[in-house]
C-alpha positions in Angstrom: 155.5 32.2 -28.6 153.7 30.7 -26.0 151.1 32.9 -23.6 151.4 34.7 -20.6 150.1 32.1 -17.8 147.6 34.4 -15.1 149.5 34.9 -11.9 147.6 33.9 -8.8 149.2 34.0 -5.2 147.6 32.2 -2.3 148.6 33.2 1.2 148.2 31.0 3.6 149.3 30.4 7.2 147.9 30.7 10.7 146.4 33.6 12.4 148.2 36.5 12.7 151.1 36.1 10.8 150.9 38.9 8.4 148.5 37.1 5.6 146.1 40.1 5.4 148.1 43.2 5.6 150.7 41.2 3.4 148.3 40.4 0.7 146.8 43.8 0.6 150.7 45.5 -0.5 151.5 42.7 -2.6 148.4 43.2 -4.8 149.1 46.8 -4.8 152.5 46.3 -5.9 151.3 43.7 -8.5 148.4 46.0 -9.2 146.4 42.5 -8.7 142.4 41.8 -8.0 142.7 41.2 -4.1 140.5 38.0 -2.7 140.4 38.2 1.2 138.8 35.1 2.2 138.0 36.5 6.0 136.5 39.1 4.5 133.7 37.1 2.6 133.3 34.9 6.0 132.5 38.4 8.1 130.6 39.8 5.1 128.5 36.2 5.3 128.0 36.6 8.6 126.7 39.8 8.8 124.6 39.1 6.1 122.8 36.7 8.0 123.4 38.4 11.6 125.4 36.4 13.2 129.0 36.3 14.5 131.7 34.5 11.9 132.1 31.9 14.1 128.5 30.4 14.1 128.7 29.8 10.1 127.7 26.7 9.4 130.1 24.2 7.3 127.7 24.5 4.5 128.3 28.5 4.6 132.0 27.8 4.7 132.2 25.7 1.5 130.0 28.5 -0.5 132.6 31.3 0.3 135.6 28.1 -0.6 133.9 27.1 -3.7 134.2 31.2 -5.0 137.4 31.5 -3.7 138.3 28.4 -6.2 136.1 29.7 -8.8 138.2 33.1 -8.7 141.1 31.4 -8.2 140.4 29.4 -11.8 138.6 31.4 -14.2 139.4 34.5 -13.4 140.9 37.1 -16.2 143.3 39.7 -14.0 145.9 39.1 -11.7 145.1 37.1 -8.1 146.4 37.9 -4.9 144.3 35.8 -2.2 144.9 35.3 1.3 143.4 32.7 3.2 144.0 30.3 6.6 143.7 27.0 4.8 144.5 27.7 1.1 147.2 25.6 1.4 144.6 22.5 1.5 141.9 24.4 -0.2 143.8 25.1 -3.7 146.3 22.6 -3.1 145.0 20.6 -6.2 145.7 24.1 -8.4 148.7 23.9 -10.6 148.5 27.3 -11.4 148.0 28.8 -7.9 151.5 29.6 -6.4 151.2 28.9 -2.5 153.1 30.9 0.0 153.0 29.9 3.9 153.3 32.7 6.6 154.6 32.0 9.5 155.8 33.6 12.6 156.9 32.7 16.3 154.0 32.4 18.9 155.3 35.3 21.1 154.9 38.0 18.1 151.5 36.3 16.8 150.2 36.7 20.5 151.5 40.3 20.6 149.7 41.1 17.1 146.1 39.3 18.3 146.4 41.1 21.8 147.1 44.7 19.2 144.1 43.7 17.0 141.4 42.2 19.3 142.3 43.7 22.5 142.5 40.0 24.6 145.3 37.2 24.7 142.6 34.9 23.1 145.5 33.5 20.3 144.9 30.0 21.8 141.1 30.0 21.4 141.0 31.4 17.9 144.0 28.8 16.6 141.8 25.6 18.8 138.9 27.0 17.0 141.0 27.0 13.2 142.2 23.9 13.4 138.7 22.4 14.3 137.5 24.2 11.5 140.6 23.3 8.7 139.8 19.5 10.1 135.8 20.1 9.5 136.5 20.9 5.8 139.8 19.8 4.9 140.0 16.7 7.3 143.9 16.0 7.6 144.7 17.2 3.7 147.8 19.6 3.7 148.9 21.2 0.4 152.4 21.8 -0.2 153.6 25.3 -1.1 155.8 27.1 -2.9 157.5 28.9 -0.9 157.6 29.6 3.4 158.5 32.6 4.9 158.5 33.9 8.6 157.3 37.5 9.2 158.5 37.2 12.9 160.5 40.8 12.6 159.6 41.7 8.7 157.1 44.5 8.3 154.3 43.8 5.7 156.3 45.9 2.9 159.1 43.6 3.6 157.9 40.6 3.1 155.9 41.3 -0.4 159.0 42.7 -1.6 160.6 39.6 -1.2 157.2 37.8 -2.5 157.8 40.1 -5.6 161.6 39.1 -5.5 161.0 35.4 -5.4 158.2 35.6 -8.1 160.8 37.1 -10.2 163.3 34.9 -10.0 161.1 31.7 -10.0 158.2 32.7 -12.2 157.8 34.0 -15.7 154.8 35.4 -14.7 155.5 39.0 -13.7 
């Protein structure tokens, strides 16, 4: 009989398209270790007193290289949720990527809720700088894409759980 493979779930997907609030109920559904990679960039940047986007590259490549290190060798279940995952695991067989994505209107309703501004276009000009900085033009290819346009977090890692189900062996 051959061993349970580790799941591990990497969300990826521009801002405000559900990654975080996503990842949070799928891992709770999965009862799953939850990895929140903008949570270790504002952690870093408090640490060191400054706002997250004033990290240096070298800063940004720490908090990468322990979000692979989880990613590989850790022992429970994985949910992580990320921006550029997609590039950043993309060499990880045994990472299953899912894209979020949703249409611009609804992201710049959702950044307008969260930060209080309409700054959606600074903060994705800003992203894409940074994905080029330590990604270049490297894409990964994922698993599976799904738009959160009019899906509610629950939704959406129901039919993460569904899919999992029915594609993996490993739930």
């Amino acid at each position: 009989m051959r061993a349970q493979k580790r799941l591990v779930v990497g969300l990826c997907g521009i801002s405000c398209t559900g990654k975080s609030a996503i990842a949070k109920t799928l891992a709770t559904l999965l009862d799953c270790t939850l990895r929140r990679v903008g949570d270790a960039i504002r952690a870093r940047s408090k640490e060191k007193g400054i706002a997250h986007d004033a990290l240096t590259l070298n800063d940004h490549q720490t908090i990468d290289d322990t979000t692979r290190h989880l990613a590989q060798s850790g022992q429970s279940c994985l949910i992580i949720d990320g921006t550029f995952l997609d590039a950043l695991l993309s060499d990880m067989r045994n990472v299953i990527k899912i894209e979020l994505t949703c249409e611009d209107a609804e992201r710049r309703r959702r950044f307008a809720n969260r930060e209080g501004n309409d700054g959606i276009q600074i903060r994705d000009d800003c992203d894409r700088r940074l994905r080029y900085s330590l990604h270049g033009s490297r894409r990964g290819e994922t698993d599976l894409k799904i738009d959160t346009t009019s899906k509610t977090p629950d939704e959406v890692a129901r039919e993460i759980m569904l899919w999992l189900q029915t594609n993996t062996t490993k739930i």
